[in-house]
C-alpha positions in Angstrom: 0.0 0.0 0.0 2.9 2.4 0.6 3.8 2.2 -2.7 0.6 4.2 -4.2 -0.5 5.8 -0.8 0.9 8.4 1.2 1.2 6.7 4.7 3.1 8.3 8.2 3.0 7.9 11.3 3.2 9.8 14.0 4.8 8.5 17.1 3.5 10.0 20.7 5.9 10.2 23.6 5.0 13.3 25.6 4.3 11.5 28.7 5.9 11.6 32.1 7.9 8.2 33.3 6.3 9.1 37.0 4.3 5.7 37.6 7.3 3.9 36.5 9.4 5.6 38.8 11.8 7.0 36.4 13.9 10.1 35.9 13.5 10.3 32.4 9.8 10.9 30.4 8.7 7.2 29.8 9.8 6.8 26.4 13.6 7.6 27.0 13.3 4.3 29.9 15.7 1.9 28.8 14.4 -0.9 27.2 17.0 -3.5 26.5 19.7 -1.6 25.2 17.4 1.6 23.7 15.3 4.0 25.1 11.8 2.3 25.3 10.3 4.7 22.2 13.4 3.0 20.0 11.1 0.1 19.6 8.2 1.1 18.2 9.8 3.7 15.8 12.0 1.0 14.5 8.9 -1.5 13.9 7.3 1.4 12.1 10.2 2.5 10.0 10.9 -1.4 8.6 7.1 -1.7 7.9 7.0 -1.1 4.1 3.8 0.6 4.0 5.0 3.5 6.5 6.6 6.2 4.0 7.4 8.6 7.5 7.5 9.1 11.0 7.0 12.3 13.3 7.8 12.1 16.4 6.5 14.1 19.2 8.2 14.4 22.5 8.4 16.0 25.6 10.4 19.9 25.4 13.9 19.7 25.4 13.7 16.3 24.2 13.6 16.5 20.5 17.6 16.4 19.7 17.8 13.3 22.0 15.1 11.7 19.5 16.4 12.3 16.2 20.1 11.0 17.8 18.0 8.0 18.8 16.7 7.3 15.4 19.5 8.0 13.5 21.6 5.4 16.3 18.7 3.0 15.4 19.0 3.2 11.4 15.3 4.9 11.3 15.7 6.8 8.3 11.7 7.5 7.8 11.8 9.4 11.7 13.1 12.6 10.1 11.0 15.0 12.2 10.6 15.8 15.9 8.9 18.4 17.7 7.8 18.7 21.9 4.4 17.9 22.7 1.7 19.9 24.4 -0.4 19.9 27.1 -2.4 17.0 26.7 -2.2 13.6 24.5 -4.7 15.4 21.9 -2.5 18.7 21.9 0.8 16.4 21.3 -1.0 14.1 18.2 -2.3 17.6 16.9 1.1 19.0 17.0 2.6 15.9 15.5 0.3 15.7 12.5 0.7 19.6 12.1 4.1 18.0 10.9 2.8 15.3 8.4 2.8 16.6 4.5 0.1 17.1 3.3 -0.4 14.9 0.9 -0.3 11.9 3.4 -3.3 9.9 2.8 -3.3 8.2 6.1 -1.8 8.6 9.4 -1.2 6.2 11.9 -1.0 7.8 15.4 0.8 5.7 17.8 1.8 5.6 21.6 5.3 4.8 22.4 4.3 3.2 26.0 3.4 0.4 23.5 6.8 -0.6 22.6 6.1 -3.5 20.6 4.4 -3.2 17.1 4.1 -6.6 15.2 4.2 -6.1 11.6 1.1 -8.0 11.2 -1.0 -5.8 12.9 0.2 -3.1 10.6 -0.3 -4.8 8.0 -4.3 -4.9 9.4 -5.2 -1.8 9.5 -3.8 -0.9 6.5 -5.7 -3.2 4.9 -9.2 -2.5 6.5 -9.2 0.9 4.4 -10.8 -1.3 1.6 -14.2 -1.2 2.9 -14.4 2.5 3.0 -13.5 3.6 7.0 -12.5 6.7 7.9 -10.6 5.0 10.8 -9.0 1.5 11.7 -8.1 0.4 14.8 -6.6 -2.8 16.8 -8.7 -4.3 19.7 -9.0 -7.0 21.7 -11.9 -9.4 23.5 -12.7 -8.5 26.7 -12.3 -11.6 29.1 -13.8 -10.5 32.1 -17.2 -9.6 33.7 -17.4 -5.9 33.4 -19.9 -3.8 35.8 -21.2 -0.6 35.5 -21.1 0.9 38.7 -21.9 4.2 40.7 -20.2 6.9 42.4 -20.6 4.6 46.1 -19.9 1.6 44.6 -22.8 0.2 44.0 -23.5 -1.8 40.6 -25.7 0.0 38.4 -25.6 -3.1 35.7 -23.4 -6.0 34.1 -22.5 -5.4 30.4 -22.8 -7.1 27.7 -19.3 -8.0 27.3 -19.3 -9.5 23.6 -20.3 -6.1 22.5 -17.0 -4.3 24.1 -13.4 -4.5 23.1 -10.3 -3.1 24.7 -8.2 -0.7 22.0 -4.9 -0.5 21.4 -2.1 1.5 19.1 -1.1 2.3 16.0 -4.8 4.1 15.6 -4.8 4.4 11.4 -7.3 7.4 10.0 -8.1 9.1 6.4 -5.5 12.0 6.8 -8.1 14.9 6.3 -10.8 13.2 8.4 -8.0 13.0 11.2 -7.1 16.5 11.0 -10.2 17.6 10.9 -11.6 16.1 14.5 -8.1 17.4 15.7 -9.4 20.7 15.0 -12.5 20.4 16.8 -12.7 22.8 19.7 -13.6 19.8 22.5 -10.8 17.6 21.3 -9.0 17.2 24.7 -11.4 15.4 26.3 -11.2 12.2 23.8 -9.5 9.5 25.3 -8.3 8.2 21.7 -8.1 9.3 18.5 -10.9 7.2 17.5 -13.0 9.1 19.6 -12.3 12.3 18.2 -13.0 10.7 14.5 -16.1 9.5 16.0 -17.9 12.8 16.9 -17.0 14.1 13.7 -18.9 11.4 12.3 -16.3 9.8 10.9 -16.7 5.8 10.3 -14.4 3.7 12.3 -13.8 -0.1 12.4 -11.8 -2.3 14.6 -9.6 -5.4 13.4 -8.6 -8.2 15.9 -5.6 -6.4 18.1 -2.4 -8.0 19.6 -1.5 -9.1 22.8 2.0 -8.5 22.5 1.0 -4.7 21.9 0.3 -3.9 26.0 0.7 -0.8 27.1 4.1 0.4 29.6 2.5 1.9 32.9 4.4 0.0 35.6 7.8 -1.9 36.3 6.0 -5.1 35.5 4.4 -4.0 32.4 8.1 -3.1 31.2 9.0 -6.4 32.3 6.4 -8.2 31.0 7.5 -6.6 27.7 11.1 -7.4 28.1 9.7 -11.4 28.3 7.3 -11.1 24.7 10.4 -9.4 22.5 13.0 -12.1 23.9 10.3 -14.9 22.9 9.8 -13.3 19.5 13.4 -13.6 18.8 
């Protein structure tokens, strides 16, 4: 698809590495021998349907990046630029940096270090029937309540009818930009969501497990354990 289609990604690593107890933002954590963002924005750039990357980090950050992928071989991460105030404001900024003939964006978090090809390859391919948006997600395993402010359960839901989402989050570039301009867009939890209330049409494609999101010490561990046993 890269081949005919304008594809980037944009790479968001704005966050703080507070919860993990760090003295670094999370993505510059070590993970293995890289910082923990190296990861993902070397899945990205050996992906043959990426054409770019932006990355977006925290201020005062941005030299350390582009050293980082250039260390890595990244050749597609030519761009960096610090984030803003919030995860919208930072995905905003980065796609401010996306040409603009990019057809499609992928919007990424680098607490999700790992980034099979496969799943790339996924999204990607659920463009076909028409979506504004395409993004991974898993089953849902457990009983999930509804509850109220004291507690107390309001109602059991229906669990084969929710998923849990992951990253890379792949949108219709204008569509994107266009729900990033929307006024209220730092109160959606995902890019999806923001797609959503522009009444954009999003779909979901089976997600990965090995794509889990870095919040704790055993989360980064637990990481550490799925790359070893891919390799």
């Amino acid at each position: 698809m890269g081949d005919t289609v304008a594809v980037w990604a944009v790479v968001v690593a704005a966050g703080s590495g507070e919860r993990l107890g760090a003295d670094v933002p999370k993505a510059f954590v070590r993970f293995g021998e890289d910082p923990l963002i190296a990861a993902s924005v070397a899945a990205l750039d050996e992906h043959p349907g990426i054409d770019g990357i932006v990355l977006v980090v925290p201020a005062g950050w941005e030299e350390r990046a582009t050293f980082m992928a250039d260390d890595i071989g990244a050749s597609k991460a030519s761009i960096a630029v610090a984030g803003g105030a919030t995860r919208s404001d930072s995905v905003a900024l980065g796609v401010a940096e996306v040409p603009p003939d990019a057809v499609l964006i992928l919007v990424h978090d680098a607490a999700r270090p790992l980034v099979p090809s496969d799943l790339v390859d996924r999204l990607l391919a659920g463009f076909g029937d028409g979506a504004d948006g395409v993004i991974p997600a898993l089953f849902v395993s457990d009983t999930v309540k509804r509850i109220d402010a004291a507690g107390r359960v309001l109602e059991t839901l229906d669990r084969s009818e929710l998923r849990l989402v992951q990253t890379p989050q792949a949108f219709q570039a204008d569509v994107l930009r266009r729900a990033l301009a929307a006024p209220d867009r730092s109160t959606g939890t995902d890019c999806a969501s923001l797609v959503e209330r522009v009444g954009g049409t999003v779909i979901v494609v089976p997600g990965d497990a090995r794509a889990l999101k870095i919040t704790t010490r055993a989360d980064l561990a637990r990481a550490e354990e799925l790359r070893a046993d891919a390799h």
